[in-house]
C-alpha positions as CSV (number, residue, x, y, z in Angstrom):
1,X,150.8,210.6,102.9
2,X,148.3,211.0,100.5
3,X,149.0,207.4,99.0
4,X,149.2,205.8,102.4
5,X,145.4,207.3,102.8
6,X,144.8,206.0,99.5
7,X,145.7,202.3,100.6
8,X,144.3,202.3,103.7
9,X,140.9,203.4,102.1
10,X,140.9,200.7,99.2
11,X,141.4,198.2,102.2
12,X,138.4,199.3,104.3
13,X,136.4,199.0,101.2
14,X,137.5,195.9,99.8
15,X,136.9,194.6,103.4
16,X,133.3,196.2,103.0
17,X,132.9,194.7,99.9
18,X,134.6,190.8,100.5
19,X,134.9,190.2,104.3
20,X,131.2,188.4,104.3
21,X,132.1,185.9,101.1
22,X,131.6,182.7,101.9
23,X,133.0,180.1,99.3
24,X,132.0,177.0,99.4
25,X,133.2,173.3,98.0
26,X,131.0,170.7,96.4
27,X,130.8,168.5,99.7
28,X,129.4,171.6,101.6
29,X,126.5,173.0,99.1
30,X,125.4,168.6,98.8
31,X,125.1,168.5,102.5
32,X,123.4,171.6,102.7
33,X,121.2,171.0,99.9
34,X,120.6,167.6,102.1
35,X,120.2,168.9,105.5
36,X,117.4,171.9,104.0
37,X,115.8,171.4,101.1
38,X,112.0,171.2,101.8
39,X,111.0,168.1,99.8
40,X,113.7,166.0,101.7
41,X,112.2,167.6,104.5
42,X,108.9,166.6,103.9
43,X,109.9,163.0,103.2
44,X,111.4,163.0,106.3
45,X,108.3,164.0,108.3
46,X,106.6,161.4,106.1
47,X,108.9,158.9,107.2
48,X,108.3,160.2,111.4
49,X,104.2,159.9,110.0
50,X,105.2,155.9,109.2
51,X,106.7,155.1,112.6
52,X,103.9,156.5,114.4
53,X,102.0,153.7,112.0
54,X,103.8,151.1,113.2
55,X,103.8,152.1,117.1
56,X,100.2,152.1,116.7
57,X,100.2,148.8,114.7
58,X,101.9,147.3,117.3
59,X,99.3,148.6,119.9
60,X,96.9,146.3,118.6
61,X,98.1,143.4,120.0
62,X,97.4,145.2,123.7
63,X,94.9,144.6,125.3
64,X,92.1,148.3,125.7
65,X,91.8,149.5,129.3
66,X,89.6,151.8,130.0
67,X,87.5,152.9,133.6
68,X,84.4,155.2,134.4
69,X,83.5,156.9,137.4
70,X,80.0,158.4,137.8
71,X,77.3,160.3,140.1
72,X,74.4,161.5,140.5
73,X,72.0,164.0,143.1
74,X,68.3,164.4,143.5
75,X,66.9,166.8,145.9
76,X,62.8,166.6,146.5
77,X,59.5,165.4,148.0
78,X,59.2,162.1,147.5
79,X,55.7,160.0,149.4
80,X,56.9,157.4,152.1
81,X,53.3,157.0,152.7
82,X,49.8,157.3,151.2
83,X,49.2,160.9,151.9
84,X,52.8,161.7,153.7
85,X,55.6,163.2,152.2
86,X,59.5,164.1,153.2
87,X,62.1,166.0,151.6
88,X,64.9,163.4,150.6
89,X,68.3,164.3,149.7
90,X,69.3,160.9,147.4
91,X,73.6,160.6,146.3
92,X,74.4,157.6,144.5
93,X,78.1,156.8,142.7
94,X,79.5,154.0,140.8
95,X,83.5,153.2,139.3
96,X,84.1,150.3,136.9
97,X,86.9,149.4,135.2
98,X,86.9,147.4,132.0
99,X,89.4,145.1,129.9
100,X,89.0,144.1,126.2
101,X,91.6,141.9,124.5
102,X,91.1,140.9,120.6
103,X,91.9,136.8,120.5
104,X,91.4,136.3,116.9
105,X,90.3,138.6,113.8
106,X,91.5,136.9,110.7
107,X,95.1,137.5,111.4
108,X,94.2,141.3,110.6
109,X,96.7,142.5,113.4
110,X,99.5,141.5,112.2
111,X,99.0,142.1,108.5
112,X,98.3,145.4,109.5
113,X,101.9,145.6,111.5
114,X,104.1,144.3,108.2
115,X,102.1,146.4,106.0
116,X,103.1,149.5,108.3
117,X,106.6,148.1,108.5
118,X,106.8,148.0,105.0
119,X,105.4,151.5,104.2
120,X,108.2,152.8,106.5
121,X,110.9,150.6,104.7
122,X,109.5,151.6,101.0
123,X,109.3,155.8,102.6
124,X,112.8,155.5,103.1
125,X,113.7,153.9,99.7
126,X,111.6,157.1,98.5
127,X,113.7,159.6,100.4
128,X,117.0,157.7,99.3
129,X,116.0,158.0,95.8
130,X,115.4,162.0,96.4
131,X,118.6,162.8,98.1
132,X,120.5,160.8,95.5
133,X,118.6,163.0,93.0
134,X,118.9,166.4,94.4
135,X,122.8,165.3,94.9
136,X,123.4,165.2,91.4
137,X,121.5,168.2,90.4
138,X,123.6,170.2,93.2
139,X,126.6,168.5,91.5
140,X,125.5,169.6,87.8
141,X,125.2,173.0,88.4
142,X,128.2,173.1,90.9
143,X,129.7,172.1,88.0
144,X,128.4,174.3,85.9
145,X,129.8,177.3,87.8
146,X,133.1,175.9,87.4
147,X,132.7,175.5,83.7
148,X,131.9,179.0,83.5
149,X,134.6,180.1,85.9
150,X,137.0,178.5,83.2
151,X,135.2,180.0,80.7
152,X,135.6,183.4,82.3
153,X,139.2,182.8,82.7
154,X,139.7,182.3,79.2
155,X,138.0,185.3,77.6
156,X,139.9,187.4,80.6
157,X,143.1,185.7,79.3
158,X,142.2,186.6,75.6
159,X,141.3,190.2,76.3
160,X,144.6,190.6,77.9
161,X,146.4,189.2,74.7
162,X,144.7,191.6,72.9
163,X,145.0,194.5,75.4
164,X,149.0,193.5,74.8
165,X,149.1,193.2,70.9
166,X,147.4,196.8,71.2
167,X,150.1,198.2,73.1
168,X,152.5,196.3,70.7
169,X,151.0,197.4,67.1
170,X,150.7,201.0,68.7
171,X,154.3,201.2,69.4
172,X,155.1,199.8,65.8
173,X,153.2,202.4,64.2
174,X,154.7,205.0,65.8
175,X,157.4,203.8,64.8
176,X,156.5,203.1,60.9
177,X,156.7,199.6,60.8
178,X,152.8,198.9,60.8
179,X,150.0,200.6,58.8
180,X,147.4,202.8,60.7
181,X,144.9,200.3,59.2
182,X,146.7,197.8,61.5
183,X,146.1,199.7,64.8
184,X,142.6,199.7,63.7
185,X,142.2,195.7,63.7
186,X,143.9,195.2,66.3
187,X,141.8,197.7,68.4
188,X,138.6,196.6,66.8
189,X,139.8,192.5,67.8
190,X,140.0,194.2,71.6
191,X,136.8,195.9,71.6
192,X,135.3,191.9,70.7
193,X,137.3,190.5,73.3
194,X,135.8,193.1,76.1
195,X,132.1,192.3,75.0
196,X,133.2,188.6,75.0
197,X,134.5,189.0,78.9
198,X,131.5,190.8,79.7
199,X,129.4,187.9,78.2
200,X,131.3,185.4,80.3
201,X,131.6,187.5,83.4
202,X,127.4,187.5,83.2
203,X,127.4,184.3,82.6
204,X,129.2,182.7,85.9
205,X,127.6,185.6,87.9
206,X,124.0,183.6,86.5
207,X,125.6,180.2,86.9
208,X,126.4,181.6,90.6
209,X,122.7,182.9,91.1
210,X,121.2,179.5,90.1
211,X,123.3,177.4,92.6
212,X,122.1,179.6,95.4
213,X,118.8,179.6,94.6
214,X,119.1,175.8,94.4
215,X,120.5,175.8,98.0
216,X,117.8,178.2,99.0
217,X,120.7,180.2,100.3
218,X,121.0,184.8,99.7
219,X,123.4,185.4,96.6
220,X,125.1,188.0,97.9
221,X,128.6,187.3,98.6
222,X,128.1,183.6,97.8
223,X,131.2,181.8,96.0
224,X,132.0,178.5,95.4
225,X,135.8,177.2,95.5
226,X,137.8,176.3,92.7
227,X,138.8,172.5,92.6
228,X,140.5,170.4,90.6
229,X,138.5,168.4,88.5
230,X,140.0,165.2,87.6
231,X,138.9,164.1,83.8
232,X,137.6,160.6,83.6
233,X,140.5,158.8,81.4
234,X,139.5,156.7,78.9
235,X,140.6,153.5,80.8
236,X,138.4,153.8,83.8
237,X,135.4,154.6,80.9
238,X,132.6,151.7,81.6
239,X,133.8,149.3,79.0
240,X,129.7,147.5,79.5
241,X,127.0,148.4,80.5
242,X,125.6,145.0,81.6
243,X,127.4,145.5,85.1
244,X,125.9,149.1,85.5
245,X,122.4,147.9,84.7
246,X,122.5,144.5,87.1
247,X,124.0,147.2,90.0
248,X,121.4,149.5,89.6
249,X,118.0,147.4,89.2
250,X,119.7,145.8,92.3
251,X,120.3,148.3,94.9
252,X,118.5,151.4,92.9
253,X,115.8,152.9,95.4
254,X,113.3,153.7,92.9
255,X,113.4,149.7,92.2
256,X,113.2,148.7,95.8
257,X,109.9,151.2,96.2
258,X,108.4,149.2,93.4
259,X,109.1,145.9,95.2
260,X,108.2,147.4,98.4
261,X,104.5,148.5,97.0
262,X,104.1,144.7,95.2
263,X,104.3,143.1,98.9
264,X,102.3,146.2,100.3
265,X,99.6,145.3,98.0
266,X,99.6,141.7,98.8
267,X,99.5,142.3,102.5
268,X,96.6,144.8,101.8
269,X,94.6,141.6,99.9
270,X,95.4,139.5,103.2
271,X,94.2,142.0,105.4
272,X,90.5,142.5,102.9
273,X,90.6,138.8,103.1
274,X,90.2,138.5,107.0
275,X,86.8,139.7,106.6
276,X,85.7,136.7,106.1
277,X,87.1,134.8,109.5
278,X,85.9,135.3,113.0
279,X,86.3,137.9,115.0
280,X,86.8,136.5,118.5
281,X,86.8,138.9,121.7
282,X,87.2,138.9,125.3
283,X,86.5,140.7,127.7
284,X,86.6,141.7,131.9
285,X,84.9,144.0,133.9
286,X,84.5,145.0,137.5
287,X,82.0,147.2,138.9
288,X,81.3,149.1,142.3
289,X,78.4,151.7,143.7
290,X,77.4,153.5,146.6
291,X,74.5,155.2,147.4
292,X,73.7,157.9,150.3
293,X,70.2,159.4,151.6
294,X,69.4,162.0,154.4
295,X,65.9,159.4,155.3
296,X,68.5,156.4,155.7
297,X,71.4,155.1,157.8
298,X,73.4,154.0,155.1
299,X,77.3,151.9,155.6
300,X,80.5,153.9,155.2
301,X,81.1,154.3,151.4
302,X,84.0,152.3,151.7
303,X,81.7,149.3,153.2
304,X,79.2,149.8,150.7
305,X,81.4,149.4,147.1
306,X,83.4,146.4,148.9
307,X,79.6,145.1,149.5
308,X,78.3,146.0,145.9
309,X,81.3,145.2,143.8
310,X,81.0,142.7,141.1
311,X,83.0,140.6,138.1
312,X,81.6,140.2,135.0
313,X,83.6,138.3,132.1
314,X,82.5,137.6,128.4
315,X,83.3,136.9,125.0
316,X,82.1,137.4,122.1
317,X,82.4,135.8,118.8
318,X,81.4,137.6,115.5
319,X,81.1,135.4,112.8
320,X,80.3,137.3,108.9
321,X,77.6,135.6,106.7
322,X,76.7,138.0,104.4
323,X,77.7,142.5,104.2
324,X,76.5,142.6,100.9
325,X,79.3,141.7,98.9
326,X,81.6,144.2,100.5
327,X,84.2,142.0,101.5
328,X,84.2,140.3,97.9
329,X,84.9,144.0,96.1
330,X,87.3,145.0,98.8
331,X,89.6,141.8,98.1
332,X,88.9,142.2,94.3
333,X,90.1,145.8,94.8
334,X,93.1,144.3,96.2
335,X,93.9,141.7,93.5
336,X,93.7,144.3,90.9
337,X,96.0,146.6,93.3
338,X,98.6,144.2,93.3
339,X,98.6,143.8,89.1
340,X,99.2,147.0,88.9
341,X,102.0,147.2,91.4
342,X,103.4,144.2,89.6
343,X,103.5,146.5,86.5
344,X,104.4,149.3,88.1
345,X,107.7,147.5,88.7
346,X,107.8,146.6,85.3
347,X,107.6,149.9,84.2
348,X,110.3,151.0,86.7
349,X,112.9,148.6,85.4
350,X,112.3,149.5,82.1
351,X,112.5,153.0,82.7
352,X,115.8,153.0,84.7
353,X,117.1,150.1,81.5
354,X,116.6,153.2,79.6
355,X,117.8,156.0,81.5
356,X,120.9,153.9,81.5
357,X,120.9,152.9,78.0
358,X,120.9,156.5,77.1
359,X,123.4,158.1,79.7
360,X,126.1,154.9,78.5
361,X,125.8,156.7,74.7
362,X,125.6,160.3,76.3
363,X,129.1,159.2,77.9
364,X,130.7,157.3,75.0
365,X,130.0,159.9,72.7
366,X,131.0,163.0,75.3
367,X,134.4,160.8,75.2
368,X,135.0,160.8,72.1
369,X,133.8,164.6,71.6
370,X,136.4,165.4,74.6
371,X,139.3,163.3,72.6
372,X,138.8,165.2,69.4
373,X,138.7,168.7,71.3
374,X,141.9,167.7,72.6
375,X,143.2,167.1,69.3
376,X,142.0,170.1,68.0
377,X,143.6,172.2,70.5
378,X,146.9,171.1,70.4
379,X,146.6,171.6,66.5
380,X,145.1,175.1,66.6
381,X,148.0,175.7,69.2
382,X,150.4,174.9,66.7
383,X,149.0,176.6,64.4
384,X,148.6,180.0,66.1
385,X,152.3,179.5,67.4
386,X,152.9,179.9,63.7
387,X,151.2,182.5,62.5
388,X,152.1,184.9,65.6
389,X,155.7,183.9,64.4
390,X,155.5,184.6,60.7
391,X,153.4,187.8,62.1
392,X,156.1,189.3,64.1
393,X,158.7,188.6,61.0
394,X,156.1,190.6,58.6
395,X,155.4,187.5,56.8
396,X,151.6,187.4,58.0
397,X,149.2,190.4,58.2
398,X,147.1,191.0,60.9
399,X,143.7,189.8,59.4
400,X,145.0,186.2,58.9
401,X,146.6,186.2,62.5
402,X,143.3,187.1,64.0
403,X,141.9,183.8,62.4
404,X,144.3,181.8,63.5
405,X,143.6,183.6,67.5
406,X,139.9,182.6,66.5
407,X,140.2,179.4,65.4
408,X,142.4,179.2,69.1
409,X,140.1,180.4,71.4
410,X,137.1,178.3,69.7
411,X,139.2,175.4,70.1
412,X,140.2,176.2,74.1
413,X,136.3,176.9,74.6
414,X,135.1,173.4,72.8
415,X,137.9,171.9,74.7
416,X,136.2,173.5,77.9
417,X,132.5,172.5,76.8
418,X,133.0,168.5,75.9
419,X,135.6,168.4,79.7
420,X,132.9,169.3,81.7
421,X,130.3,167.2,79.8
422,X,132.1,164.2,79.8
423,X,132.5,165.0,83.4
424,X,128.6,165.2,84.3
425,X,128.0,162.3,81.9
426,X,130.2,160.0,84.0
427,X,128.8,161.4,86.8
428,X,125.7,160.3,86.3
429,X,127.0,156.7,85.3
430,X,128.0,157.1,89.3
431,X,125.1,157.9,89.7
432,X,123.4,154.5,89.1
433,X,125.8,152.8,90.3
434,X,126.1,154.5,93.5
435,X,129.6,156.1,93.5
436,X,128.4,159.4,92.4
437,X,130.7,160.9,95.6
438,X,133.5,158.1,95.9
């Protein structure tokens, strides 16, 4: 009875403790980290800002409507005649309505409408270039929780071997086969191996916290789910890293920003430029008014606006002769805005040239790092197999079997470190070239 209590006691609390985890895979915390993350957000609202721009761009082209209606009282003595004078009550009202419609103004108009299209095209480019950038950071330290989950596995599996060999040298030295000093070791190589799972259970527990702060998302009972990470084989390594660099300063975003501000800036000369042209208006209006007194028979006010209602039409025409050299420094402005974008571009290519350059070595030499670990494993493997052999014959004392375990588990954990950073560094490789997630 008392066990069954027992069991159903460690179930509620383990419920208590693990019924809220929620683990979640790579796809989920990008999308997430997509969907809420308050930069992306803001780009987004930037982008809703930039259609606005072009709705009102596109206004321009309309012609401006507007209408007035107005009145006015007096109450008073006014003189009819020398010496005589009446109280007069005096209502008059008037509507218009009014038409404008721009004919010509240097082609402003529509400069103005491409430039705002553009700014909307470039915005998006921008917010491309952030999710692709937030995407791999999610993916680095996603990563990095995995890499410390197999770390953590490793130092648990190495603290159980030694928990074992514990039990083992105990029972031989109770038995007379091993030396007291034996026990010692072997206990001391134990007490090691706890710190050392401690270290690495603090150390995915941090790797945990950081992805959750990332995703802007409460740490408690967050998890993230084991998957199988494929290593990048040798064969499907980038053999050049011409084809890399013509992908990415073709369909990079931070490339096609750069391009986008170059014909931004031209646009904005042509616009500065239309200062100089005519500005040619037209315009309609029609007018009505009524007017009432208590001294007067006056018409229906219906009769009276259809009697007093007039057309008017006109148009104007601006032409510029001199605004003190405004217009001249406003299109110089320009001309010097569009150098600059030009080298902005330049300064972009090269930039991404050598982001490129660099994460092409990163990844050749993180292959080659990986290939060695490899090698190094299976030897150390070897080598321990050995030495626990000639150990449990009597041939090998404890001390030199310990640094053969050592040499082991620092060859399992190299192995572990150069896996996952030939993984990242091929990752980002995917990165510029757009299969980061393919």
């Amino acid at each position: 009875m008392k066990s069954k209590i027992l069991l159903i006691a460690v179930l509620i609390i383990g419920q208590s403790l693990f019924g809220n985890t929620k683990v979640w895979t790579l796809e989920e915390c990008v999308n997430y980290a997509l969907d809420n993350n308050i930069s992306i957000l803001q780009a987004r609202n930037n982008i809703l800002s930039n259609e606005q721009d072009v709705i009102s761009a596109k206004g321009n082209f309309m012609p401006g409507i507007s209408s007035n209606i107005s009145g006015s009282m007096s109450i008073g003595k006014i003189e009819l005649y020398p010496g005589e004078f009446a109280d007069r009550e005096f209502y008059s009202s008037s509507l218009g309505i009014g038409l404008s419609q721009n004919i010509f103004n240097g082609f402003r108009n529509i400069n103005v409408l491409n430039q705002s299209k553009l700014t909307l095209e470039k915005n998006k480019y921008e917010l491309g270039r952030l999710r692709d950038d937030i995407a791999l950071n999610v993916a680095n330290v996603y990563l990095n929780v995995l890499f410390n989950k197999e770390n953590l596995e490793l130092a648990r599996s190495q603290y159980e071997f030694s928990l074992m060999q514990v039990d083992q040298v105990k029972a031989l030295v109770e038995l007379g086969v091993q030396p007291e000093s034996t026990l010692i070791d072997t206990q001391a190589t134990l007490s090691i191996d706890s710190q050392n799972l401690t270290i690495a259970e603090n150390n995915h527990e941090l790797a945990l916290l950081n992805l959750s702060q990332l995703l802007q998302i409460p740490y408690e009972g967050f998890d993230v789910a084991v998957i199988k990470i494929d290593v990048p084989s040798e064969n499907i390594m980038y053999k050049d890293i011409k084809p890399i660099l013509n992908y990415a300063l073709e369909n990079r975003n931070e490339i096609k920003a750069a391009e986008s501000d170059i014909e931004i800036a031209k646009l904005n000369t042509k616009i500065s430029k239309s200062a100089y042209l005519p500005n040619i208006s037209l315009g309609y209006g029609f007018n009505a008014a009524a007017n009432f007194s208590n001294l007067t028979d006056d018409d229906p006010f219906i009769d009276q606006v259809d009697e007093n209602k007039g057309h008017s039409v006109n148009m104007n025409i601006s032409i510029p002769i001199f605004n003190r050299n405004q217009t001249r420094a406003g299109v110089n402005k320009s001309k010097i805005l569009e150098n600059s974008s030009n080298l902005a571009l330049e300064q972009a290519k090269l930039n991404l040239e050598s982001s490129i350059q660099r994460a092409f070595t990163d990844a050749k030499a993180a292959l080659k790092s990986y290939q060695a670990s490899k090698k190094s494993l299976k030897a150390q493997q070897l080598a321990f197999d050995n030495s626990k052999e000639r150990y449990d014959l009597g041939a090998l004392n404890s001390f030199d079997l310990e640094q053969a375990r050592i040499r082991l588990l620092n060859a399992n954990s190299s192995l572990i470190n150069s896996k996952y950073d030939f993984i990242f560094k091929t990752k980002v490789l995917d990165y510029y070239t757009g299969k980061l997630f393919n």
